[in-house]
C-alpha positions as CSV (number, residue, x, y, z in Angstrom):
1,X,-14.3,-34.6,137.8
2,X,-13.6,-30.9,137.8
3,X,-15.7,-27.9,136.3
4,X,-13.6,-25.5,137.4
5,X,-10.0,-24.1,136.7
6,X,-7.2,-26.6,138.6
7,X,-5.4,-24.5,141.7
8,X,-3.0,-27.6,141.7
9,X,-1.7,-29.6,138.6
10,X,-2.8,-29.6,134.7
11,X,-6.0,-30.5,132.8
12,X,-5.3,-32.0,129.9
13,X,-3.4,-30.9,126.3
14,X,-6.3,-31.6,124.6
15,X,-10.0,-29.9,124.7
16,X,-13.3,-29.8,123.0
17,X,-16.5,-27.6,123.2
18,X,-19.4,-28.9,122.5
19,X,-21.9,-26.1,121.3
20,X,-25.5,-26.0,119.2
21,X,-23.7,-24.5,116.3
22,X,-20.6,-27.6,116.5
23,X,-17.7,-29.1,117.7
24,X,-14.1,-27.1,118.5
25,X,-11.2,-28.9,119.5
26,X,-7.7,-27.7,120.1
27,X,-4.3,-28.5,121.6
28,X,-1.4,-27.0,123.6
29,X,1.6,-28.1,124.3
30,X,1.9,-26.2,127.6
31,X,0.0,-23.7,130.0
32,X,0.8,-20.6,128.3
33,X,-2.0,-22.5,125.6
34,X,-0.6,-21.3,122.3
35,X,-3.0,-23.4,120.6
36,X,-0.6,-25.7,118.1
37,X,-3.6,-26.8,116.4
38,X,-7.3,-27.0,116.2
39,X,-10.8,-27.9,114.3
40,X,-14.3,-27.5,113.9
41,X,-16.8,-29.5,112.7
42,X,-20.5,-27.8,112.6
43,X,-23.6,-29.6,113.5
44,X,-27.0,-29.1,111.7
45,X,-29.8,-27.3,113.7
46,X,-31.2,-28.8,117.1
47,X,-28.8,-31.9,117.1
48,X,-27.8,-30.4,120.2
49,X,-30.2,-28.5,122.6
50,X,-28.4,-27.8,125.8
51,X,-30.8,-26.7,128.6
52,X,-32.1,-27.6,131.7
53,X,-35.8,-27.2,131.0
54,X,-38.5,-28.3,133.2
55,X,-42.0,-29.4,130.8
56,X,-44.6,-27.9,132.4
57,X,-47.3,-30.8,133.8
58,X,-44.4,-33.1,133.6
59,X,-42.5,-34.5,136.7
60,X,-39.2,-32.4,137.2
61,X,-36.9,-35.1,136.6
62,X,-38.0,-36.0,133.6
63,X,-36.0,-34.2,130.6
64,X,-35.2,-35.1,126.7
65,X,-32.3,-35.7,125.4
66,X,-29.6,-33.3,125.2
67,X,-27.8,-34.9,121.7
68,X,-31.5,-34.6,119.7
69,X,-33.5,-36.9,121.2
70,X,-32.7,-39.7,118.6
71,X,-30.2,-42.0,117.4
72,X,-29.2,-39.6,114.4
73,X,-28.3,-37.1,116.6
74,X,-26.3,-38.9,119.2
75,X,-24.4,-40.3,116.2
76,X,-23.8,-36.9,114.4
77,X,-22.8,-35.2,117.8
78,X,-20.3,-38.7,118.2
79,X,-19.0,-38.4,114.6
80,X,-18.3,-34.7,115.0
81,X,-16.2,-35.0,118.4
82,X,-14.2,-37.7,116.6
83,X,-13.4,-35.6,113.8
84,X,-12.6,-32.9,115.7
85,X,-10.6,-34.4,117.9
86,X,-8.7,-36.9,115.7
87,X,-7.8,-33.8,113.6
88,X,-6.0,-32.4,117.4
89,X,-4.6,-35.3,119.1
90,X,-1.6,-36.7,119.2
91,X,-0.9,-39.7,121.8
92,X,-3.2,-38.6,124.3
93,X,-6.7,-39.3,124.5
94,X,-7.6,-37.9,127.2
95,X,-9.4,-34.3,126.7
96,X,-11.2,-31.3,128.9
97,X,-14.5,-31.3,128.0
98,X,-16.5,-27.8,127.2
99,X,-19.8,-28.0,128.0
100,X,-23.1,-25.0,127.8
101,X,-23.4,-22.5,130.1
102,X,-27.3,-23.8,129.6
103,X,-26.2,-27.4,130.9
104,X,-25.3,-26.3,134.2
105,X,-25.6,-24.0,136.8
106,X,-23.6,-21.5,138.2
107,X,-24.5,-19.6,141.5
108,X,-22.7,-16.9,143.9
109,X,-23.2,-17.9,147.4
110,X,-22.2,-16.3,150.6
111,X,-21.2,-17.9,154.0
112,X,-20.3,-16.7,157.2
113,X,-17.4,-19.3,157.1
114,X,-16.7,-22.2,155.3
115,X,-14.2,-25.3,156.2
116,X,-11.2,-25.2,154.8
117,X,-10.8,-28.8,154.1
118,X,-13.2,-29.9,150.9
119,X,-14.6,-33.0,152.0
120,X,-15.9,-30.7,154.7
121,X,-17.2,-27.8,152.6
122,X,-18.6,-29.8,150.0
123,X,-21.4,-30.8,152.5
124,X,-22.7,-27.1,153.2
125,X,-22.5,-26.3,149.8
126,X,-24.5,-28.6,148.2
127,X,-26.7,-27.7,151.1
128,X,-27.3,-24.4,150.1
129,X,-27.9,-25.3,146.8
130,X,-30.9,-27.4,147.3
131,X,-33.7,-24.5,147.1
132,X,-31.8,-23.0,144.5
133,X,-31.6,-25.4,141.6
134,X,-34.2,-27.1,139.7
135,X,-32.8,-30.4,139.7
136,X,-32.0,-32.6,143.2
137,X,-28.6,-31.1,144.4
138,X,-28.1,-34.5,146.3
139,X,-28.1,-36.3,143.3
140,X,-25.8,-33.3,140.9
141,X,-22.2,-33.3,140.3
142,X,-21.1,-30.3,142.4
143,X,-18.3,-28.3,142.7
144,X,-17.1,-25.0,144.2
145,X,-14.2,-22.4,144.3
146,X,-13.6,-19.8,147.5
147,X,-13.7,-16.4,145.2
148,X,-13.1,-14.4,147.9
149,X,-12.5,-14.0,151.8
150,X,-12.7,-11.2,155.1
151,X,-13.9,-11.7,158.4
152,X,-17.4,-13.2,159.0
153,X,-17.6,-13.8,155.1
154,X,-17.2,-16.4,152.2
155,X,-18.0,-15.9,148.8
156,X,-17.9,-18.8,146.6
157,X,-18.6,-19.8,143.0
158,X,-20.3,-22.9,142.8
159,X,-21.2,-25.1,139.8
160,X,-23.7,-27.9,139.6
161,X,-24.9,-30.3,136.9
162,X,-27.3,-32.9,136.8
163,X,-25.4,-36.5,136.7
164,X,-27.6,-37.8,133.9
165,X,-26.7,-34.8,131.8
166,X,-22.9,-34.8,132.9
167,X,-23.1,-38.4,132.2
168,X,-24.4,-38.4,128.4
169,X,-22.0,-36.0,127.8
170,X,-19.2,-37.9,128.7
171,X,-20.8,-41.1,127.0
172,X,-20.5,-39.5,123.2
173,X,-17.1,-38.4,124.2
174,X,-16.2,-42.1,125.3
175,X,-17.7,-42.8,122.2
176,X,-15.7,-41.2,119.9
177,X,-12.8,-42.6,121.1
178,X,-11.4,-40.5,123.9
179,X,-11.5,-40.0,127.9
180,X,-13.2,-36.6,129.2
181,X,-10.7,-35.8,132.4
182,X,-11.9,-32.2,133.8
183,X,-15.5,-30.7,132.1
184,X,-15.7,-26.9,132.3
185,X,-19.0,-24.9,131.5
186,X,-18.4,-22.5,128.3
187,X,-17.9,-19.2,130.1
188,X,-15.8,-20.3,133.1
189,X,-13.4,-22.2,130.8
190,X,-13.1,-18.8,128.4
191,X,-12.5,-16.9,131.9
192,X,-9.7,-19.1,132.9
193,X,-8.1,-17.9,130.0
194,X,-8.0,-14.2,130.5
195,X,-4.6,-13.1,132.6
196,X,-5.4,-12.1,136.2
197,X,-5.0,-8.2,136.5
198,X,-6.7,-5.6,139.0
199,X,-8.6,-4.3,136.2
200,X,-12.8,-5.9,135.5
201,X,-13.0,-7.0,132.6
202,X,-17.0,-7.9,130.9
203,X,-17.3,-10.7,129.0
204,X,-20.2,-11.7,126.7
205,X,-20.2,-15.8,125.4
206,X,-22.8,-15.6,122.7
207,X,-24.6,-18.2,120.5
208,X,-27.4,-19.6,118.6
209,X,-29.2,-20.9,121.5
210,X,-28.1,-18.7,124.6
211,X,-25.7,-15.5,125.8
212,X,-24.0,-15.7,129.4
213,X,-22.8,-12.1,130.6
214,X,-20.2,-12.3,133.1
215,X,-18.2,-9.7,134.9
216,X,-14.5,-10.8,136.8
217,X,-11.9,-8.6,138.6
218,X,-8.3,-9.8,140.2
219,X,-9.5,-13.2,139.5
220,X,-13.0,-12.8,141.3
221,X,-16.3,-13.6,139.7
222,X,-18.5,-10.6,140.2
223,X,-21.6,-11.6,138.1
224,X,-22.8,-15.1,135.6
225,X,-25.5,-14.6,134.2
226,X,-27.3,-16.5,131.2
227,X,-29.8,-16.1,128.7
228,X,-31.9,-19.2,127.5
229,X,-33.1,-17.8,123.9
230,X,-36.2,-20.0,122.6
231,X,-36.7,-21.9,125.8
232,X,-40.4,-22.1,126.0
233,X,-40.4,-23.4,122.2
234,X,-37.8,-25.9,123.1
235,X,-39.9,-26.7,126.4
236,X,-43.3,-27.4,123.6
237,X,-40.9,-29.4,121.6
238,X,-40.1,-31.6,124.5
239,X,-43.8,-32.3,125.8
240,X,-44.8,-33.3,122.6
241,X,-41.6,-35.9,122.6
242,X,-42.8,-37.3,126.1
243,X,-46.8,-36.9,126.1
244,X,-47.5,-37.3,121.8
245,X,-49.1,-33.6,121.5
246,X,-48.5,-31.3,118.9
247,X,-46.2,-29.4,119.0
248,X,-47.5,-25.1,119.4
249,X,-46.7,-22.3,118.4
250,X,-43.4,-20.3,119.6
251,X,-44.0,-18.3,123.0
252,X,-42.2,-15.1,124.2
253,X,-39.0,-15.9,124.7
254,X,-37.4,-17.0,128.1
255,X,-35.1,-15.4,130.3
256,X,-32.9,-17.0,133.1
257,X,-31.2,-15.4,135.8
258,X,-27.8,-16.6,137.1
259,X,-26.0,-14.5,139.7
260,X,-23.0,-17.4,138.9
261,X,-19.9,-17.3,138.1
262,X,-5.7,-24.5,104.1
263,X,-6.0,-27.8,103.2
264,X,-3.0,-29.5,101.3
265,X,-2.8,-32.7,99.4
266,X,-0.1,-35.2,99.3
267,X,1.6,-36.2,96.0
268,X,-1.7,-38.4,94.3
269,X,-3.1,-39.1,90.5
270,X,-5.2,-36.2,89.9
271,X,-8.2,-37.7,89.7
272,X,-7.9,-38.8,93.5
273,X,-7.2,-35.1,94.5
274,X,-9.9,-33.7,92.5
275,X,-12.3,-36.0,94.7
276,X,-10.2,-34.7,98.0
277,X,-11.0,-31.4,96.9
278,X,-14.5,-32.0,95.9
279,X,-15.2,-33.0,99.8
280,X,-13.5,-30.6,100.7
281,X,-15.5,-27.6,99.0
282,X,-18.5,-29.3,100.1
283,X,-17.6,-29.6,103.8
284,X,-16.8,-25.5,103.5
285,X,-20.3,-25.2,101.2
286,X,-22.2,-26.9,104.3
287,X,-20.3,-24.9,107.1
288,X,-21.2,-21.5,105.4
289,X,-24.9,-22.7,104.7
290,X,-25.4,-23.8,108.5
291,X,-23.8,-20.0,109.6
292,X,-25.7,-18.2,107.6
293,X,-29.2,-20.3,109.1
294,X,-27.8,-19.4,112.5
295,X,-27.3,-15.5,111.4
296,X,-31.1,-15.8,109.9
297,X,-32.0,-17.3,113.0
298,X,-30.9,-14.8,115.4
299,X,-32.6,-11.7,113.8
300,X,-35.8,-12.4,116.0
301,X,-33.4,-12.5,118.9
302,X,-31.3,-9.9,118.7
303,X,-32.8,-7.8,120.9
304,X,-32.7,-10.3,124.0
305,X,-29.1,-10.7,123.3
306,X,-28.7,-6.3,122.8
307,X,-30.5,-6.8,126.6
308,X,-28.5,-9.0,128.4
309,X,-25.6,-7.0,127.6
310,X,-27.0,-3.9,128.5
311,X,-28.1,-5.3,131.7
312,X,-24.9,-6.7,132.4
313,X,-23.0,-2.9,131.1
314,X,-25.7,-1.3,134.0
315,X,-24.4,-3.6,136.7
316,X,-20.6,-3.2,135.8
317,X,-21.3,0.6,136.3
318,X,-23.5,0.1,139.6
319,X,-21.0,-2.7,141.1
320,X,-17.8,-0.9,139.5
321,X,-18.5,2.6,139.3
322,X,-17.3,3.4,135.8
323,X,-19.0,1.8,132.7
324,X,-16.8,-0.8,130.9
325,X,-14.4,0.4,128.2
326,X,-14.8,-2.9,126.4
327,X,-16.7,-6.0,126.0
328,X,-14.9,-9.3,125.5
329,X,-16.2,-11.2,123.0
330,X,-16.6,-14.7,123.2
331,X,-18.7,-17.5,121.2
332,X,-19.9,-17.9,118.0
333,X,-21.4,-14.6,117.5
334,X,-18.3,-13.1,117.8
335,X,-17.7,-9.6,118.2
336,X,-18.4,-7.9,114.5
337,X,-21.7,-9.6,114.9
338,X,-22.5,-8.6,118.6
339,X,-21.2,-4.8,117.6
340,X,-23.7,-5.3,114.8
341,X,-27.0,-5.9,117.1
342,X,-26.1,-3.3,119.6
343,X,-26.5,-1.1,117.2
344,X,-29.4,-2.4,115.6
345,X,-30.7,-1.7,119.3
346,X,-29.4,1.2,119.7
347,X,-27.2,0.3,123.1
348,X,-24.1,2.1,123.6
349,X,-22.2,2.8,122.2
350,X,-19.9,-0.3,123.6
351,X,-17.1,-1.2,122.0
352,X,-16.6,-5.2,121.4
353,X,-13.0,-6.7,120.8
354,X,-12.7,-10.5,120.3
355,X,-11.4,-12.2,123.5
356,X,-8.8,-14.5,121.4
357,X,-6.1,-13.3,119.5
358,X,-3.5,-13.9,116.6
359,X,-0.9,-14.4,119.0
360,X,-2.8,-17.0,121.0
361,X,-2.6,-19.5,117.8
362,X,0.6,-21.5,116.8
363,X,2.2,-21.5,113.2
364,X,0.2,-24.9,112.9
365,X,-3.4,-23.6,113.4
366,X,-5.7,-21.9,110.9
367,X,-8.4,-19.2,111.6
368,X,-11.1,-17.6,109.3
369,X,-10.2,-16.0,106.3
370,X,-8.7,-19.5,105.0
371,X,-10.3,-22.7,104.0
372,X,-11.4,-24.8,107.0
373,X,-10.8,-22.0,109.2
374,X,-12.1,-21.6,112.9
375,X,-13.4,-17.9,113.8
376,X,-11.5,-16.6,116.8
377,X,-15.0,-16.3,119.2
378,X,-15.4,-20.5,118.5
379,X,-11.7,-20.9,120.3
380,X,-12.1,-19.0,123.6
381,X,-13.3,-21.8,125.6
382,X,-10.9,-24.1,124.6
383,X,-8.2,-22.1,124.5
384,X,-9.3,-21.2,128.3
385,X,-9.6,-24.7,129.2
386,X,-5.9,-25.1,128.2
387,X,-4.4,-22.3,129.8
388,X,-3.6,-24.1,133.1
C-alpha cells in the first residue's frame, strides 16, 4: 500500500477523496492528469470525523468510528463513494484513495544515515517513530520517502496510520464496489501535483474540520503542519459514545503540531424528465444548503485557520528568507474564502490563488459556476494523486 507519490510506475486512473464536507472523484487518462472527468457528492455534518483523538481516561487504543459511529453513516459515506466513483470510472475499478491529513501522521526525521535498500530502512524508521506517535508504530501502516541527502545526514518524510483506521477506510471503498490501490493523505497527494521547480512554494489545504500548512522547495518537504479544529468537542463526543456520559460543553479549540511532510437528458416523455430534473434541483438545493452550514460553521474558527497560516507565512520567511509571494490554495475553503478570513484577521496582506486551474480540467469535466459543479480547491488532491 503506498501513501506517498510512486518514484517507479503509475497509481491508478482513477481517485477519490474522502473529506467531512464529501466525496470527490476524478479521472485521467495519463500522468500529465488532465482530469477527463470528475464528481462530488457532499456528506451531511459529522458522518465523517477524521482524527486521531485520544479520550481522555480512556485506554489509548480505543477510538470511535471514523464513518459516524453508526450504521447510517457508514452507509451514507458507502453510497457517496459509489456515486462518485460510478460517475468517473470506466473499466477500471481500481482507485487511489485520498484520505485526511487528520487520519495520519506525517513527521520530518533526521538520520545520520539510512540503508539504502527498504526492507532495511523501514526497520529504523518505524523505530524512531515509536515515541513520536500516539498510536503503536509496530502495529501502523508505515511509510517513508528520502527528501533529502549530504554527508552525515538523512532527511526523510515519513507517514504513518493506524491499521484499523487504514483498514475501515479501505472497507467502504471495497464496499462501494471498487479496489483502493495506493492511499495518499490530502496534502501530500495535492503536493504531488505541483511541478517540481527551485522556487518554495506555501500551500494551505483548508476545511470544515482541519487546515494543514505545508511549505516544499525543488521537490523537498520543508514544513506539514495541521490544525485539528473542534478536537476537544469531538474528543467529549466520543467519551460519551464509549462511557454513556453526557455529552459537555465545547472547549477551546485544539491545536496539533506536525513538523511532517450541466446535466443533460436523453430523448424521454416529458413527464420522466421533469422528475430527472426535479432530483436534480434537489441534489443542487442540498449541496448549497450543506455549504453554506459549513461557511456558518467556520465563523467561530476563522481565526485558528487566519493563525495557522500566519504561523506557517513566519516560518517561510525564517527558513526562506523572503516572505511568500503567494499562498496555494487547496481544499474546500478555497481561496476567495481563505483571502476572506485573513482579512477578517487582519494578516497580511497575503495573496491566495487557487492551486488548480482551468487548464488542469478536460472538455468532459464541469467546475462551479454550472449545475453539479465541483469548486476547483475540492479537486487538488485528486488531481495530485493522478499526476504520476
Amino acid at each position: 500500500m503506498d501513501f506517498l507519490p510512486r518514484t517507479m510506475g503509475t497509481r491508478p486512473r482513477l481517485a477519490c477523496e474522502v473529506r467531512a464536507e464529501g466525496v470527490v472523484a476524478a479521472r485521467a487518462e495519463d500522468a500529465f492528469a488532465v482530469l477527463s472527468a470528475i464528481a462530488r457528492v457532499p456528506l451531511e455534518d459529522k458522518v465523517v470525523v477524521p482524527r486521531l483523538h485520544s479520550v481522555e481516561g480512556l485506554e489509548a487504543s480505543v477510538a470511535p468510528s471514523i464513518l459516524g459511529g453508526d450504521a447510517s453513516g457508514r452507509a451514507a459515506v458507502v453510497a457517496a463513494l459509489r456515486k462518485a466513483l460510478e460517475a468517473v470510472a470506466l473499466r477500471s475499478r481500481e482507485v487511489t484513495l485520498v484520505v485526511p491529513d487528520a487520519a495520519v501522521r506525517v513527521l520530518l526525521l533526521d538520520f545520520d544515515e539510512l540503508p539504502a535498500k527498504p526492507f532495511e530502512a523501514l526497520p529504523i524508521v518505524r523505530f524512531r517513530l515509536k515515541k513520536l506517535l500516539p498510536f503503536d508504530a509496530d502495529d501502523a501502516a508505515v511509510s517513508y520517502q528520502v527528501m533529502a541527502t549530504s554527508k552525515g545526514s538523512v532527511q526523510v518524510l515519513a507517514v504513518a496510520m493506524p491499521r484499523e483506521l487504514l483498514a475501515e477506510y479501505e472497507s467502504v471503498v471495497r464496499e462501494a464496489g471498487f479496489e483502493p490501490g495506493a492511499v495518499i493523505p490530502s496534502t501530500l497527494a495535492a503536493l504531488a501535483g505541483l511541478p517540481e521547480q527551485e522556487a518554495p512554494a506555501l500551500v494551505v489545504n483548508a476545511g470544515r474540520e482541519g487546515v494543514t500548512t505545508a511549505i516544499v522547495k525543488a521537490g523537498v518537504l520543508l514544513l506539514h503542519r495541521t490544525v485539528d479544529l473542534g478536537a476537544d468537542l469531538r474528543a467529549d463526543a466520543a467519551a460519551a459514545q464509549l462511557t454513556g456520559n453526557p455529552v459537555q460543553a465545547p472547549h477551546a479549540v485544539s491545536e496539533q503540531w506536525q513538523r511532517q511532510e450541466p446535466a443533460s437528458f436523453s430523448d424521454r416523455n416529458d413527464a420522466a424528465a421533469a422528475i430527472e430534473a426535479s432530483a436534480l434541483a434537489q441534489e443542487i438545493v442540498q449541496q448549497v444548503e450543506l455549504e453554506i452550514a459549513a461557511e456558518r460553521n467556520l465563523t467561530d474558527t476563522t481565526g485558528e485557520v487566519a493563525q495557522a497560516i500566519s504561523v506557517a507565512a513566519a516560518y517561510y520567511e525564517d527558513t526562506l528568507q523572503s516572505p511568500p509571494s503567494a499562498i496555494h490554495a487547496a481544499g474546500t475553503l478555497g481561496a476567495r474564502t481563505l483571502t476572506a478570513m485573513l482579512s477578517d484577521a487582519h494578516v497580511g496582506p497575503l495573496a491566495v490563488q487557487e492551486m488548480m486551474h482551468a487548464q488542469m480540467l478536460g472538455a468532459g469535466a464541469t467546475t462551479a459556476g454550472s449545475p453539479g459543479g465541483v469548486p476547483l480547491g475540492w479537486l487538488a488532491g485528486v488531481r495530485g494523486a493522478l499526476a504520476n
